[in-house]
C-alpha positions as CSV (number, residue, x, y, z in Angstrom):
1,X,19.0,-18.1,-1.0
2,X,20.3,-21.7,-1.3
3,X,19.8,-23.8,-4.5
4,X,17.9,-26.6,-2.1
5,X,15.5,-23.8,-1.4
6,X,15.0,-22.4,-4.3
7,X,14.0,-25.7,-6.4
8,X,17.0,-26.6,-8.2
9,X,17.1,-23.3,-9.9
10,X,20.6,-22.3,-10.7
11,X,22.2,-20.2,-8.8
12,X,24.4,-16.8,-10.3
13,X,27.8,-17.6,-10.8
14,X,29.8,-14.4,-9.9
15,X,32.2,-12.6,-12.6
16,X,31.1,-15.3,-14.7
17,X,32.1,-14.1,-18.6
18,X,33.6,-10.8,-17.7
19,X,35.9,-10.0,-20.2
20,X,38.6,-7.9,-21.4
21,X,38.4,-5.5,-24.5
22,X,40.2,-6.2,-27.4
23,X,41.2,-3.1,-28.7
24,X,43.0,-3.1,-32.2
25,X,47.1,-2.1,-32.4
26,X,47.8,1.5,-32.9
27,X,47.4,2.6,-36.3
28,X,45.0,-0.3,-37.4
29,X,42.3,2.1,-37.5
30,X,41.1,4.1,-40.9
31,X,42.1,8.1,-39.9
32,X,39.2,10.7,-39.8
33,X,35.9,11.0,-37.8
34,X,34.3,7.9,-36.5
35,X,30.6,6.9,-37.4
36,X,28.4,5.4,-34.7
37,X,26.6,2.6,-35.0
38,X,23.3,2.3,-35.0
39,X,20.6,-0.4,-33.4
40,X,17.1,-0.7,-32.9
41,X,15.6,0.5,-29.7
42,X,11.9,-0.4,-28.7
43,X,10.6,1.1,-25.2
44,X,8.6,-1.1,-22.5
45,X,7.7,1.4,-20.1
46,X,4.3,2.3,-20.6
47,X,2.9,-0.3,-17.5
48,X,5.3,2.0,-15.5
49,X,4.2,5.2,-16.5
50,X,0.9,6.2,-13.9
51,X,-1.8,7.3,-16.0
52,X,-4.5,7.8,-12.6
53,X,-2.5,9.0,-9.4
54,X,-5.2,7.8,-6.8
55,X,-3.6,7.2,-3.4
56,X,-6.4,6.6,-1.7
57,X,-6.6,2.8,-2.8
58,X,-5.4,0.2,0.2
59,X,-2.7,-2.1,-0.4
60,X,-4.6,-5.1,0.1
61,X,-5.8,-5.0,-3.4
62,X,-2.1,-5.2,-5.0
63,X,-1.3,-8.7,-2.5
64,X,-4.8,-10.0,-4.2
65,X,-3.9,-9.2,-7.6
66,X,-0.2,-10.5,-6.8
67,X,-2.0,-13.7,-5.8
68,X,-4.2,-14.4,-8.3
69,X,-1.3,-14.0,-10.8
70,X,0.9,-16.3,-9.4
71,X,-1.3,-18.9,-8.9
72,X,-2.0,-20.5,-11.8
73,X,1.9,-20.7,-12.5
74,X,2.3,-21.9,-8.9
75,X,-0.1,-24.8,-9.4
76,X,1.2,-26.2,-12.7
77,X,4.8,-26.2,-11.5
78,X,3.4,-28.2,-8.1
79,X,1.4,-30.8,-10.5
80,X,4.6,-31.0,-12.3
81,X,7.0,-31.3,-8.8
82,X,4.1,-33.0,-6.5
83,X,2.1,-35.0,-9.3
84,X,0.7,-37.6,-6.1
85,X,0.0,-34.4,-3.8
86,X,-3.4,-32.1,-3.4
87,X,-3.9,-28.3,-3.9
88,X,-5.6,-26.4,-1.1
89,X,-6.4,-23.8,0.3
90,X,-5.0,-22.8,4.3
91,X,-8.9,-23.5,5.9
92,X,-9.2,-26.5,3.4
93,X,-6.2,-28.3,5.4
94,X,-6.9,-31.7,6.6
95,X,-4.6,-32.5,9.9
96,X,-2.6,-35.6,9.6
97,X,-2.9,-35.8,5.7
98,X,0.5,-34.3,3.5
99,X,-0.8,-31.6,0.9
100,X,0.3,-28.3,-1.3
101,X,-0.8,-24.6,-0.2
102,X,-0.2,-21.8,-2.0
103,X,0.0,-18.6,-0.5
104,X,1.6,-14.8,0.3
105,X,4.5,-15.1,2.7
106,X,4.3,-13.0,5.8
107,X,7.2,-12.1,8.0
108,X,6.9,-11.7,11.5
109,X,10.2,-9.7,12.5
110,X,10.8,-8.3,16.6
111,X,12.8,-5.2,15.0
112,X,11.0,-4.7,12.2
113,X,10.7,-0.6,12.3
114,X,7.1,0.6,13.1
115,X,5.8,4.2,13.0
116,X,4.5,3.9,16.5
117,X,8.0,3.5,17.1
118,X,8.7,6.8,17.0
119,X,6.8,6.8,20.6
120,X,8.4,4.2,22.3
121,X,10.7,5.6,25.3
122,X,12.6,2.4,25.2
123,X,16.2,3.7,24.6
124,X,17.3,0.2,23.2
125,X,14.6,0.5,20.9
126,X,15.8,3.4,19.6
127,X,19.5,2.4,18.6
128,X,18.3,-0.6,17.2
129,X,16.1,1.9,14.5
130,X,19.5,3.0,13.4
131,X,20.6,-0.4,12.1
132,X,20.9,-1.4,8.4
133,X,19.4,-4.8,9.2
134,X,16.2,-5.8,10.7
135,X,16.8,-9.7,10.5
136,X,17.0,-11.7,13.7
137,X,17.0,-15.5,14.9
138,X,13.5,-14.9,16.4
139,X,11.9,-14.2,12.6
140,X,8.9,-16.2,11.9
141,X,6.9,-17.1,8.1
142,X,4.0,-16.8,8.2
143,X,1.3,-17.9,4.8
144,X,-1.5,-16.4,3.4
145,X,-4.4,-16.6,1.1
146,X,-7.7,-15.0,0.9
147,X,-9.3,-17.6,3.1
148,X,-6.8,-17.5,6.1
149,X,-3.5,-17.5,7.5
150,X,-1.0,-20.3,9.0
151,X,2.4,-20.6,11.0
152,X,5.3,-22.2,8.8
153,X,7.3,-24.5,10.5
154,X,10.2,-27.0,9.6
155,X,14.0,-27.3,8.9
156,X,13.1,-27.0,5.2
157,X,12.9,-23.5,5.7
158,X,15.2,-20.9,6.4
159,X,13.1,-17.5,7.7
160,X,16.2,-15.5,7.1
161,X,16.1,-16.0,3.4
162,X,12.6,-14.5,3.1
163,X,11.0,-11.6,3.2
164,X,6.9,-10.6,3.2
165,X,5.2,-10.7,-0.2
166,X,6.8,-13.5,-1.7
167,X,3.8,-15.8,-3.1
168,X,5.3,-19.5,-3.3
169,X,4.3,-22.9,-2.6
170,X,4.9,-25.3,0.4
171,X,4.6,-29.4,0.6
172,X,3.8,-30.3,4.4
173,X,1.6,-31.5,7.0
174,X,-0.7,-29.5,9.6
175,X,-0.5,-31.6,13.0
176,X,-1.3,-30.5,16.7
177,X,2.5,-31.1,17.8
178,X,3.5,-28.7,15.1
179,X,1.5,-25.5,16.5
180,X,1.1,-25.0,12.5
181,X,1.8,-26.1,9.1
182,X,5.1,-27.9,9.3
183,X,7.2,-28.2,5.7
184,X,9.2,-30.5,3.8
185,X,9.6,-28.8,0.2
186,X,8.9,-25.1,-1.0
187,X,8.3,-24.5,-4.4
188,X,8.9,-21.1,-6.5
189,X,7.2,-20.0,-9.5
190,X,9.6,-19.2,-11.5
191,X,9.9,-17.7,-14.7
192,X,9.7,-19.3,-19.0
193,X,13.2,-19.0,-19.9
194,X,14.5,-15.8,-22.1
195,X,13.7,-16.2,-25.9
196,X,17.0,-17.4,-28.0
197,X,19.6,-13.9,-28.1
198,X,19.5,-12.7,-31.2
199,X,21.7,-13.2,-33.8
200,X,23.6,-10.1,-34.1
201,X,26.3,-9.6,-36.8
202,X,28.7,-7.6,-35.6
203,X,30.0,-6.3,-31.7
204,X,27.6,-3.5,-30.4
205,X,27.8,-2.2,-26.8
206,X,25.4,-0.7,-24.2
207,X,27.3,1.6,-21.3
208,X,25.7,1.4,-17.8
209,X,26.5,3.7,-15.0
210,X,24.9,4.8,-12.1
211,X,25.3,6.9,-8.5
212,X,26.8,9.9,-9.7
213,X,25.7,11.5,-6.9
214,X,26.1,15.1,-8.3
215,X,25.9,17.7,-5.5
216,X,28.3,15.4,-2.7
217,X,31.1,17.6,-1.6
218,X,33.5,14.3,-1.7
219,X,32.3,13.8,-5.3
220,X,34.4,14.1,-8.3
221,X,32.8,15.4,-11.1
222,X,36.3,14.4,-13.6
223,X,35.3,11.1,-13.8
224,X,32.0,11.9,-15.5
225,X,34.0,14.7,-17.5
226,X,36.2,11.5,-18.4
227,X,33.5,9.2,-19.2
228,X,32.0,12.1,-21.8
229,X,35.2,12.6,-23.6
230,X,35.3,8.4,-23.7
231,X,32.2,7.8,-25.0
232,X,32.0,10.7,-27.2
233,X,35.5,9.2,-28.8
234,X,37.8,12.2,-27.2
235,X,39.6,9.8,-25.0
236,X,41.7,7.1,-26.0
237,X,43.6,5.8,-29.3
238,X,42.5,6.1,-32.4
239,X,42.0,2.1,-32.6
240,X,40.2,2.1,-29.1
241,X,38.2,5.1,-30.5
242,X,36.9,2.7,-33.8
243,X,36.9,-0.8,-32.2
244,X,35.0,0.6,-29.2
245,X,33.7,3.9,-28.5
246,X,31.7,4.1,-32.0
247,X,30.0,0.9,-30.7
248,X,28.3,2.0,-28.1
249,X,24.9,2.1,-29.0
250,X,23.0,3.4,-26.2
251,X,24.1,4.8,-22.5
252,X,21.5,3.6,-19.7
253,X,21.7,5.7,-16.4
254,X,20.5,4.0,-14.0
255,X,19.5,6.6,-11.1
256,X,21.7,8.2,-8.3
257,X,22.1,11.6,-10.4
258,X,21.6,13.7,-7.4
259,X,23.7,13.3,-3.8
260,X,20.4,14.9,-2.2
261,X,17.8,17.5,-3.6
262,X,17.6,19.6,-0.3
263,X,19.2,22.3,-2.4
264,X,16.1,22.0,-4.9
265,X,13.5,21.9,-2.2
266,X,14.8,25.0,-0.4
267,X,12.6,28.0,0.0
268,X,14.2,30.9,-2.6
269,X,12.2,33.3,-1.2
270,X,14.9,34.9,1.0
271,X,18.0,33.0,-0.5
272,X,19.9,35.1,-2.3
273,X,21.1,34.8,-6.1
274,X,24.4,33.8,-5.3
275,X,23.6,31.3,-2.9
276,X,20.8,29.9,-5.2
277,X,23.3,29.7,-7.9
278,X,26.3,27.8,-5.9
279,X,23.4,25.8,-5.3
280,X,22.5,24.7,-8.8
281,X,25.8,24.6,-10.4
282,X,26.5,21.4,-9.5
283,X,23.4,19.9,-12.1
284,X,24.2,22.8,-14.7
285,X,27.2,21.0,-14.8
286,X,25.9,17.7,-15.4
287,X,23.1,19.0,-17.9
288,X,26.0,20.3,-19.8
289,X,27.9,16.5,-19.8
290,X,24.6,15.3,-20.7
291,X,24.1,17.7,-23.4
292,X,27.3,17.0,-24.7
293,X,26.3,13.0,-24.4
294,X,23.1,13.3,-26.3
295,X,25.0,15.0,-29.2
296,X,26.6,11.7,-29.8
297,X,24.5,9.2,-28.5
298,X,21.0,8.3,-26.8
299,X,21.0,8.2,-23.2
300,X,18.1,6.9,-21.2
301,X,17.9,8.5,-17.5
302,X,16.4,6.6,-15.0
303,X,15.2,8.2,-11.5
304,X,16.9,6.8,-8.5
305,X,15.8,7.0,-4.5
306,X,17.6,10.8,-4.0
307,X,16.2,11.9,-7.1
308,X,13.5,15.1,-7.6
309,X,10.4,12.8,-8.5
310,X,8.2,10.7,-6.3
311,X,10.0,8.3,-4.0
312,X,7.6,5.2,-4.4
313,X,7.7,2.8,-7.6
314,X,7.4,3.0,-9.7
315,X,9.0,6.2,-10.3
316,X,8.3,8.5,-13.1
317,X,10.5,10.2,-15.3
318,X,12.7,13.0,-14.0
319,X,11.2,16.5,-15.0
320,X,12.9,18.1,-18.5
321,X,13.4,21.5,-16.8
322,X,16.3,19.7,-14.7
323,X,17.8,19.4,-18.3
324,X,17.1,22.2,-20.2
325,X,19.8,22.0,-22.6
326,X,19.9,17.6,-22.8
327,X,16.4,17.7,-23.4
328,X,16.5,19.5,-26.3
329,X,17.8,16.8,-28.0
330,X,15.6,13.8,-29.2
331,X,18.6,11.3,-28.3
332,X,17.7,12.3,-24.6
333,X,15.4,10.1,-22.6
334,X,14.0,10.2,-19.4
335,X,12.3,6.6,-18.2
336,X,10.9,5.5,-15.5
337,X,12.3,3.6,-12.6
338,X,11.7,0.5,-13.5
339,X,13.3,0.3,-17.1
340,X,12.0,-2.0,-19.7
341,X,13.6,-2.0,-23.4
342,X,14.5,-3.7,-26.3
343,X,18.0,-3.0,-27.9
344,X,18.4,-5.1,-31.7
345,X,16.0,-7.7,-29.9
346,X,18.1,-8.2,-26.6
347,X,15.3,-7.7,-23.6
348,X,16.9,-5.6,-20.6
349,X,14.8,-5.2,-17.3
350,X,16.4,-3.2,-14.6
351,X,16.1,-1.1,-11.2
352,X,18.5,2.0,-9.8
353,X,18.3,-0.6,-7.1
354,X,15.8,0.0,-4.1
355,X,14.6,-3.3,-4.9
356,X,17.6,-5.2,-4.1
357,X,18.5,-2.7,-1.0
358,X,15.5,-3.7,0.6
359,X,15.2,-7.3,0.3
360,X,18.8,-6.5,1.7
361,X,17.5,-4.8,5.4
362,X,15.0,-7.7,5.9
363,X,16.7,-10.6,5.0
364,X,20.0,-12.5,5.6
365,X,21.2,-12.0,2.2
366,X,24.2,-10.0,2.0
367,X,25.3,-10.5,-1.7
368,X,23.5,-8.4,-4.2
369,X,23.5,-10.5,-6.8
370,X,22.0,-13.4,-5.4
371,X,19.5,-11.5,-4.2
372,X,18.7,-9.9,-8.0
373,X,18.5,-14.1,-8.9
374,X,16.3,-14.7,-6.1
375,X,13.7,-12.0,-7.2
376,X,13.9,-13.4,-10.6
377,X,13.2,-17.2,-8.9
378,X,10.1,-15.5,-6.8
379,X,9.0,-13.7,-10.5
380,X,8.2,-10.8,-8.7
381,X,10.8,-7.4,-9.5
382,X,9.9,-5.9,-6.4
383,X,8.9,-8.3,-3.9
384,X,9.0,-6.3,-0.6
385,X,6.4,-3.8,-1.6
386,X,4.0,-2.4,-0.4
387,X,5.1,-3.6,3.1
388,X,8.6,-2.2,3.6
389,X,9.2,-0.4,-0.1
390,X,7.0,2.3,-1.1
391,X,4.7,1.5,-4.4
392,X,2.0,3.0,-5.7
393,X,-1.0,1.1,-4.7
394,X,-2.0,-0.5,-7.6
395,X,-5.6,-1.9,-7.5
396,X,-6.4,-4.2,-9.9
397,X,-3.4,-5.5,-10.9
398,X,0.6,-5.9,-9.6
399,X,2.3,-4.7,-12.6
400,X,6.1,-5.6,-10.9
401,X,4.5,-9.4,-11.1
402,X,7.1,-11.1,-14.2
403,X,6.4,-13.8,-16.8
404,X,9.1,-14.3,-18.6
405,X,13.1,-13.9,-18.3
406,X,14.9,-10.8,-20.1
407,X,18.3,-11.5,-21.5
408,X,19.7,-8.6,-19.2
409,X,18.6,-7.8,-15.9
410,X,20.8,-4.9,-14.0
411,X,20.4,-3.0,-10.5
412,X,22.1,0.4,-10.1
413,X,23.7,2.1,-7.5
414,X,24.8,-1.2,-5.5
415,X,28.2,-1.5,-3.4
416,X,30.5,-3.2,-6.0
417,X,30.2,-4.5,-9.1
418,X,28.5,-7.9,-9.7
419,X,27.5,-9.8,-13.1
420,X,26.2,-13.9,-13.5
421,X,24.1,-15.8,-15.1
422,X,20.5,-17.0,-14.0
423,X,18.8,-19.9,-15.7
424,X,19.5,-23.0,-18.0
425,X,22.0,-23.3,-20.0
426,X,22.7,-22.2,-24.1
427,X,21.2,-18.9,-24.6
428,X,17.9,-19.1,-22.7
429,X,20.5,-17.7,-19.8
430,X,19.3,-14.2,-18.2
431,X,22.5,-12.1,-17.8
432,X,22.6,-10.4,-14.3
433,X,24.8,-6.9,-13.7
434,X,25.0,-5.2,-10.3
435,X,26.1,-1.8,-11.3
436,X,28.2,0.3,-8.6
437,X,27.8,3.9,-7.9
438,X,30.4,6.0,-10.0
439,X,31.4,8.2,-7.5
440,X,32.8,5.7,-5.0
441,X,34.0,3.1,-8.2
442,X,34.6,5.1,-10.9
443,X,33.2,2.4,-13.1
444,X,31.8,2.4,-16.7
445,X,30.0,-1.0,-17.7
446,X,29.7,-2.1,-21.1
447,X,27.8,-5.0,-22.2
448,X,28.5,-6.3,-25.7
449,X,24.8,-7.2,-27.3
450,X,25.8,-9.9,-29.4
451,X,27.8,-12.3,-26.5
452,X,26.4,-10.6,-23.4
453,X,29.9,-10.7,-22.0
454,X,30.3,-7.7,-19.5
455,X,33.3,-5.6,-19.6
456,X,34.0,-2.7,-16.2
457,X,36.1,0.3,-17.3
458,X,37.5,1.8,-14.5
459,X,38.3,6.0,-15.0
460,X,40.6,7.4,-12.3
461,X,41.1,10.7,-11.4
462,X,44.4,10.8,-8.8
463,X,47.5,8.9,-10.0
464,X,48.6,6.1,-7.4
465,X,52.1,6.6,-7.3
């Protein structure tokens, strides 16, 4: 989304304080075992985790509570922008006279896939349910509050940019020539900046990685072999071993574990042991890394949109008899999807990154990480559910609503890697990762706790000679 847009917000600067490790000379480091370090871990999950599963609720009831939320936020930040300019609602409009409405923003989009789709004959119709993107010039806004709904109109906005359930703000005037409500400013509510990092004394690090896809025939399950010995200090000098390795705190994984679970949802009735073994090796093996992992080290596991649990947000922990031998150890978590935490006081908020892949398919937003900035601009984690992302249909409240900035927000399983800032300046800046899947990047992502720099380790398998 443009800065102009998006109310003088600053945008993400990409690659913006990736660093390189410095890793001790050879022999610097004191001979024997290393000790890991330890830090202070505090779980947000619990607004994630679904006490009541009651689908029968409609989804109207999440875009009220969404609403109401925003609103008062919206209308402070207008008084402060538009101090000469009046609040109202869409039927409380006056024509001729400028004024502020606040409201839900529907998109009206010709390819927008329907399930009456499936009917349609129409063999263009068809090809075009194959693309990636549903975005076209002819894509109108449309805004909406409980009282009504209006056209948007205007160069001030960009249709392109947005996508349905983003609740914002728009400065204009309704007239007859305009066929609608025609704008000259747009307004975003925002979020209070993160609370000042704390102070930590000495370098700690927390390892991402996402999209191992375990089960893909083109996978290569070396590189996780490789990121096991790393992280459990088998890999690497003795100094890298000290400096680094014993650092890492905590490993996050966010999502992508399995290629596809149609070898978990097959009938075993008539399969034969064999078969159903060839089938399951393929997450023995990776229960075994992660047992190995959780020897050392906590992990946290986060479900991702191939994963065995439900597909809608949030999703909820993957079940322990996929790890039988990791989840014998207390160092093992399994989180939901989304993932809220506290590590020594640094707040991290992240996705496996169906989030960001849909506001991807219905907008003209190609780069990931602006997108992760703009959701953080709109306040809202997942702001193209329940209309083209699957949620859980929340009724009295819209729990993916945010308030305030974390230090760290990352998105997993994304095409390459991507890290920025979002926010002011000082440390009130919200440090933004885009996390690529391991089996196409072979990437490792630390992030140091006490700087926020970012730091990609690459682990290759096939020497380029």
């Amino acid at each position: 989304m443009p800065a102009a847009a998006r109310d003088g917000l600053e945008t993400a600067q990409p690659l913006s304080g990736v660093t390189e490790l410095t890793i001790p000379p050879d022999g610097s480091a004191a001979p024997g075992p290393q000790t890991r370090l330890a830090a202070d871990y505090e779980s947000h999950d619990d607004k994630w985790q679904l006490q009541e599963k009651d689908h029968s609720n409609q989804y109207a009831h999440i875009y009220f509570a969404r609403l109401q939320r925003m609103r008062p936020r919206l209308v402070k930040r207008c008084r402060q922008k538009w101090p000469q300019l009046k609040v109202v609602s869409i039927l409380a409009v006056p024509e001729g006279v400028e004024v502020v409405v606040i409201g839900t923003v529907y998109k009206d989009m010709k390819l927008k896939p329907s399930i009456l789709d499936e009917y349609v004959k129409d063999r263009a119709v068809g090809q075009l349910l194959g693309h990636t993107r549903f975005t076209s010039p002819d894509d109108t806004l449309i805004l909406e509050d409980e009282s009504a709904r209006m056209p948007l109109t205007g160069e001030a906005l960009q249709p392109g940019t947005f996508v349905t359930g983003v609740v914002m703000a728009v400065r204009g005037t309704a007239t007859p020539e305009t066929e609608g409500f025609h704008v000259q400013g747009v307004c975003f509510a925002g979020l209070d900046p993160a609370r000042p990092l704390p102070q930590v004394a000495e370098d700690k690090y927390v390892a991402f990685v996402s999209g191992l896809g375990v089960g893909d025939e083109g996978g290569d399950p070396l590189r996780l072999a490789l990121i096991v010995d790393y992280l459990t200090a088998q890999l690497g000098s003795a100094a890298e071993q000290s400096s680094i390795a014993s650092k890492v705190v905590r490993l996050v994984m966010a999502g992508g574990l399995m290629h596809s679970t149609d070898s978990l949802s097959q009938a075993t009735t008539h399969v034969k042991p064999r078969q159903q073994a060839a089938a399951l090796a393929p997450l023995r093996e990776t229960d075994m890394c992660l047992t190995e992992l959780a020897g050392a080290m906590h992990i946290d596991v986060m479900a991702g949109a191939a994963d065995p649990t439900n597909h809608s947000l949030p999703q909820q922990p993957l079940h322990r008899c996929l790890f039988p031998g990791a989840s014998s150890y207390p160092t093992f978590h399994r989180v939901t999807n989304p993932h809220e935490f506290t590590v020594d006081g640094v707040h991290m908020l992240g996705t496996s990154g169906q989030n960001v892949d849909d506001v991807a398919k219905y907008s003209t937003e190609d780069d990931r990480l602006q997108i992760l900035d703009s959701c953080l601009a709109w306040a809202h984690l997942v702001p193209t559910g329940p209309d083209t992302l699957t949620v859980y249909p929340f009724k009295s409240s819209d729990p993916f609503v945010m308030n305030q900035a974390p230090h760290v927000m990352f998105v997993g399983n994304q095409p390459k890697f991507q890290t920025g800032w979002y926010g002011g300046g000082g440390s009130s800046r919200t440090r933004l990762i885009c996390i690529p899947k391991l089996k196409s990047s072979g990437m490792l992502i630390l992030l140091n706790l006490r700087t926020l720099d970012v730091h990609p380790i690459h682990f290759e398998t096939h020497l380029q000679l």
